[in-house]
NUZAZA-568500 format. One record per residue: residue in one letter; chain; residue number from 1; x, y, z of N, C-alpha, C in turn. Coordinates in steps of 0.2 Angstrom, whole numbers, plus 5000, padded with zeros to 4 digits. Layout:
REM NUZAZA-568500
[site "a", "A", NUM, [X, Y, Z], [X, Y, Z], [X, Y, Z]]
...
This chain:
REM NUZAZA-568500
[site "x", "A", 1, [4694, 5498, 5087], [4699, 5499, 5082], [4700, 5506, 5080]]
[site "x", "A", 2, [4707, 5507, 5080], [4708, 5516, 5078], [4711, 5513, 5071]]
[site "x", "A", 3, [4709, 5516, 5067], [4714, 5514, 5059], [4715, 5521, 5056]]
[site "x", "A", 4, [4722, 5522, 5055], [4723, 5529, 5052], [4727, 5527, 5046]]
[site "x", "A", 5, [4722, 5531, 5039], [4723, 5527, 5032], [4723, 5533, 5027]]
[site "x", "A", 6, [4728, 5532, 5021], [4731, 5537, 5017], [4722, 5539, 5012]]
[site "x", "A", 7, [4720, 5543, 5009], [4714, 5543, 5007], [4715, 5547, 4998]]
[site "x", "A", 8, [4712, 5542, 4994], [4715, 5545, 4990], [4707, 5542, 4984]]
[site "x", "A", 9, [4705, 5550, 4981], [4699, 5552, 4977], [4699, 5548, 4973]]
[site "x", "A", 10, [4692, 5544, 4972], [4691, 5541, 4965], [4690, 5544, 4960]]
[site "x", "A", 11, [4692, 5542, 4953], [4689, 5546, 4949], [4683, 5545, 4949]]
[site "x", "A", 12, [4680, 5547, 4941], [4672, 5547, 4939], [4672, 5539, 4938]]
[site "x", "A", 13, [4675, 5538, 4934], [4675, 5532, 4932], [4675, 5526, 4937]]
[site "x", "A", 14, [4679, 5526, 4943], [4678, 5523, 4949], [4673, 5524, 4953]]
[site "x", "A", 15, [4671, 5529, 4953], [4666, 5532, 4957], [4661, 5527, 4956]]
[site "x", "A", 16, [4657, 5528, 4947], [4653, 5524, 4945], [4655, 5516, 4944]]
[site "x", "A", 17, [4657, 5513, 4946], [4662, 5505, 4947], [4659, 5506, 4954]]
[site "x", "A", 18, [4661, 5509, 4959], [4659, 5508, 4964], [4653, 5507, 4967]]
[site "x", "A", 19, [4649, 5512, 4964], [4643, 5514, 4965], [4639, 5507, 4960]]
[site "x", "A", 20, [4638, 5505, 4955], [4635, 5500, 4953], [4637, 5493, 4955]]
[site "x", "A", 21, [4642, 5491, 4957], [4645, 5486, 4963], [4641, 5486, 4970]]
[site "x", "A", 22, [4640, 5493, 4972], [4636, 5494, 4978], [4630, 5493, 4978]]
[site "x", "A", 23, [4626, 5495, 4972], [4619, 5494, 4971], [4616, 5490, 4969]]
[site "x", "A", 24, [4621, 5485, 4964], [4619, 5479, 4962], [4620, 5473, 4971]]
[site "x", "A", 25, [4623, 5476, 4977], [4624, 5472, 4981], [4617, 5473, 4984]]
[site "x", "A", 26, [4614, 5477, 4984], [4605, 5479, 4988], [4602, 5478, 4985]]
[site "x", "A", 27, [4602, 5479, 4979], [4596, 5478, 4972], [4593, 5469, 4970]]
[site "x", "A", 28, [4600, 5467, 4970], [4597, 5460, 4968], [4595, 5456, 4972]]
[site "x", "A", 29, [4593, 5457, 4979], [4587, 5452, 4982], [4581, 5457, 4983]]
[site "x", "A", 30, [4581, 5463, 4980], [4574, 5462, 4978], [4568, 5462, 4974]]
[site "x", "A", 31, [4562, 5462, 4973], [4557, 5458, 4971], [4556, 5463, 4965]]
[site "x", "A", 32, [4559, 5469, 4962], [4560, 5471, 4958], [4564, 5478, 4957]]
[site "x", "A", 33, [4570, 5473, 4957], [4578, 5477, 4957], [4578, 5483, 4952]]
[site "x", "A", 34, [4581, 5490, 4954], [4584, 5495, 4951], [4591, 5496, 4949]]
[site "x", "A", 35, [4597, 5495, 4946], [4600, 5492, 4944], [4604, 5499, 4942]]
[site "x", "A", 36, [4611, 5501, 4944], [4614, 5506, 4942], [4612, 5508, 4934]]
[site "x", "A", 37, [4616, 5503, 4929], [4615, 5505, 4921], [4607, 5506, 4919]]
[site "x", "A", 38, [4601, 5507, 4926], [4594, 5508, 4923], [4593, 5514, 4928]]
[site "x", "A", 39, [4597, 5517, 4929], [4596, 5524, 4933], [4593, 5528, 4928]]
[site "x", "A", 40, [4588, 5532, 4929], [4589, 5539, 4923], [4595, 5543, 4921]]
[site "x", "A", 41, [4597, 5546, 4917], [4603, 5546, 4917], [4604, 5555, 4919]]
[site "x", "A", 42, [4597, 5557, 4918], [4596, 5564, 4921], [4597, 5565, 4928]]
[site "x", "A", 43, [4595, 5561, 4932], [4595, 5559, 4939], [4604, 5556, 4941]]
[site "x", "A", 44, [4609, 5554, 4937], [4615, 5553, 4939], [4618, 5560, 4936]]
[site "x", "A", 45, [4617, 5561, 4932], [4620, 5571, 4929], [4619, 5574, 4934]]
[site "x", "A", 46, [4613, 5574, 4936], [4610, 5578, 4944], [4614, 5578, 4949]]
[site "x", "A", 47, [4614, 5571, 4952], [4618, 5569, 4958], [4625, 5566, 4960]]
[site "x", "A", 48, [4627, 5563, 4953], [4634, 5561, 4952], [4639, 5566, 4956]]
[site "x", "A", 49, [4640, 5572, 4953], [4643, 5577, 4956], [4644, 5579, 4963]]
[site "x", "A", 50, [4638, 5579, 4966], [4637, 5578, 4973], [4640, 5572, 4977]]
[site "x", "A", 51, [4644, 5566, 4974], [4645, 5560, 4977], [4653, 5562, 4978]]
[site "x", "A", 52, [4657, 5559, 4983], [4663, 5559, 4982], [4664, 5553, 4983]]
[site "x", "A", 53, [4667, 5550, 4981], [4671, 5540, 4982], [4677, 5542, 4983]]
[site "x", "A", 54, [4681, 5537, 4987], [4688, 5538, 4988], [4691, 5531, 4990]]
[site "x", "A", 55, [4697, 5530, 4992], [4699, 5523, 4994], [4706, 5525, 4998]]
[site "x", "A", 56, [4703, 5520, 5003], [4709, 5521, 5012], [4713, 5515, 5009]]
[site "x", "A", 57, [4719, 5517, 5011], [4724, 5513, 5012], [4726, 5513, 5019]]
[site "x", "A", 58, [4726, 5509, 5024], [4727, 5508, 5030], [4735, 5508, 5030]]
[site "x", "A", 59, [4738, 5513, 5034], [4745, 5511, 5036], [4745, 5512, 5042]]
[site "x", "A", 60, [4740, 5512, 5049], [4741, 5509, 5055], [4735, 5507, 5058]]
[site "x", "A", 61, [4734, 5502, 5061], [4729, 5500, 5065], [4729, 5499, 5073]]
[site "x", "A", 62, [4727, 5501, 5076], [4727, 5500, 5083], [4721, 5497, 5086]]
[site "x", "A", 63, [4723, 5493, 5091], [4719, 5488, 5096], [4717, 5493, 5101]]
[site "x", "A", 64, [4712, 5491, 5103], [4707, 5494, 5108], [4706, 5492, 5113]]
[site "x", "A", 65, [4709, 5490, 5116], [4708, 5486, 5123], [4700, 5483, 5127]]
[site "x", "A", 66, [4697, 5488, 5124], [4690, 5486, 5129], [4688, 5479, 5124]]
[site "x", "A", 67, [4689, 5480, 5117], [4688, 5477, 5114], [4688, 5467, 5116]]
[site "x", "A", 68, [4694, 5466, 5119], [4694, 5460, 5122], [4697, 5459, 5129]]
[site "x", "A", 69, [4694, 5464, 5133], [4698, 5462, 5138], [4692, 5458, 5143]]
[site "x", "A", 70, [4687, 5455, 5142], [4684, 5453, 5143], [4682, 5447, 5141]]
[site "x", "A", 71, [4686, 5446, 5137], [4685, 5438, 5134], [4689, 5432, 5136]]
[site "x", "A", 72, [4688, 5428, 5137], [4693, 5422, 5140], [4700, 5420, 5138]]
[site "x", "A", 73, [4704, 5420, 5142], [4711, 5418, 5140], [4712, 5415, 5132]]
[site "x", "A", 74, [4707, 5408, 5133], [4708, 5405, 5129], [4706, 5408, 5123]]
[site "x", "A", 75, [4701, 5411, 5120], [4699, 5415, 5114], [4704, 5420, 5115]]
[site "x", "A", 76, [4707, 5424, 5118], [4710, 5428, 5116], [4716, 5427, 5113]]
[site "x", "A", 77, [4719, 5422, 5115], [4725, 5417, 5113], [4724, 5414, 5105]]
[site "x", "A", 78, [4717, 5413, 5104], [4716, 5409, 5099], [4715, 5416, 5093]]
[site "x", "A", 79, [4715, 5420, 5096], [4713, 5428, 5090], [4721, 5430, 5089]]
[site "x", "A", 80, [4724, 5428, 5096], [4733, 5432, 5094], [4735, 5426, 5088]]
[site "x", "A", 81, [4733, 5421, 5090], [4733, 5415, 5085], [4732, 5417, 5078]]
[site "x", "A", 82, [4728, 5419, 5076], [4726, 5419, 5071], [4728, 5425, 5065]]
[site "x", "A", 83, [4730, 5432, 5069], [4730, 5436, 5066], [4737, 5437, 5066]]
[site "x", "A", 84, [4740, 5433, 5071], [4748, 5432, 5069], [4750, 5428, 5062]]
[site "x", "A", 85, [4745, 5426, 5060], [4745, 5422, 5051], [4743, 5427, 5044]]
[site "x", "A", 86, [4744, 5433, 5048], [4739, 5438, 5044], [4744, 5441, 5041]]
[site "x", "A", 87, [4742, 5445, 5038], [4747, 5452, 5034], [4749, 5455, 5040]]
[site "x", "A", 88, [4755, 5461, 5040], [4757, 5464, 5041], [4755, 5469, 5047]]
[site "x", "A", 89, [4748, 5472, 5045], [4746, 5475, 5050], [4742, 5470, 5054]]
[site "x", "A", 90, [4740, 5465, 5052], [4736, 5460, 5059], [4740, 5456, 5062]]
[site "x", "A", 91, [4748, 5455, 5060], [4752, 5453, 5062], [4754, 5459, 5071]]
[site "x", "A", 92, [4754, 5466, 5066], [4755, 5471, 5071], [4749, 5472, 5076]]
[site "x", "A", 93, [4741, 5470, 5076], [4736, 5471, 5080], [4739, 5464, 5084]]
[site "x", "A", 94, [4740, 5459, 5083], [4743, 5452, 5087], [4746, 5454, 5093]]
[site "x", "A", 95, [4751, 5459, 5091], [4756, 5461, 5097], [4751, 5463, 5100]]
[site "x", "A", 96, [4748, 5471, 5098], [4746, 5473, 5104], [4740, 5469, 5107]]
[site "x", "A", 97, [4735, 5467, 5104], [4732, 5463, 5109], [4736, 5457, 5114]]
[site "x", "A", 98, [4741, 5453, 5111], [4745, 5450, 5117], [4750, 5457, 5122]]
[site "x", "A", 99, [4750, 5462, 5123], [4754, 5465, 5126], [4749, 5467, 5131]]
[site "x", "A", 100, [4743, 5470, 5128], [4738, 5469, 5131], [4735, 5465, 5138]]
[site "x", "A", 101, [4736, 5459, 5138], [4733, 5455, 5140], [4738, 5451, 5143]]
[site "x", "A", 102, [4744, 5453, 5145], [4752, 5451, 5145], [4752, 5453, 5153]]
């Protein structure tokens, strides 16, 4: 997949959203979880600054060909199937892979 996507800075406040959604997703299956709001807070003033978050908005995605050129008609069929149900850009990955494979 090649996907080229608009890229746009979180602030601090999203930053820290993201980053305690991230680490609450590693932390809680283990046998004694470190939990973003029990970081020291010296240790976030330290390193916070050093972080950059951001968020991609995808406005094109391109199919890769090696991706499925090796998979059975039928599976292939059933992927153009499905992502022709999809939004907009997986509607547009649909094509190319049927054009693909065409």
């Amino acid at each position: 997949m090649h996907i080229n996507a608009k890229i746009k800075i979180q602030t601090r406040e999203e930053l820290e959203n993201s980053l305690e959604t991230l680490v609450h997703r590693f932390e809680r299956v283990q046998e004694k979880p470190l939990f973003y709001k029990e970081l020291p807070t010296q240790m976030l003033e330290d390193h916070l600054p050093l972080i950059t978050g951001f968020w991609c908005e995808p406005f094109k995605i391109e199919g890769v060909a090696k991706l499925h050129q090796t998979y059975k008609k039928q599976d292939v069929e059933a992927v153009i199937e499905h992502l022709e149900q999809g939004c907009p850009l997986e509607k547009e990955l649909s094509k190319d892979i049927k054009k693909e494979n065409d």
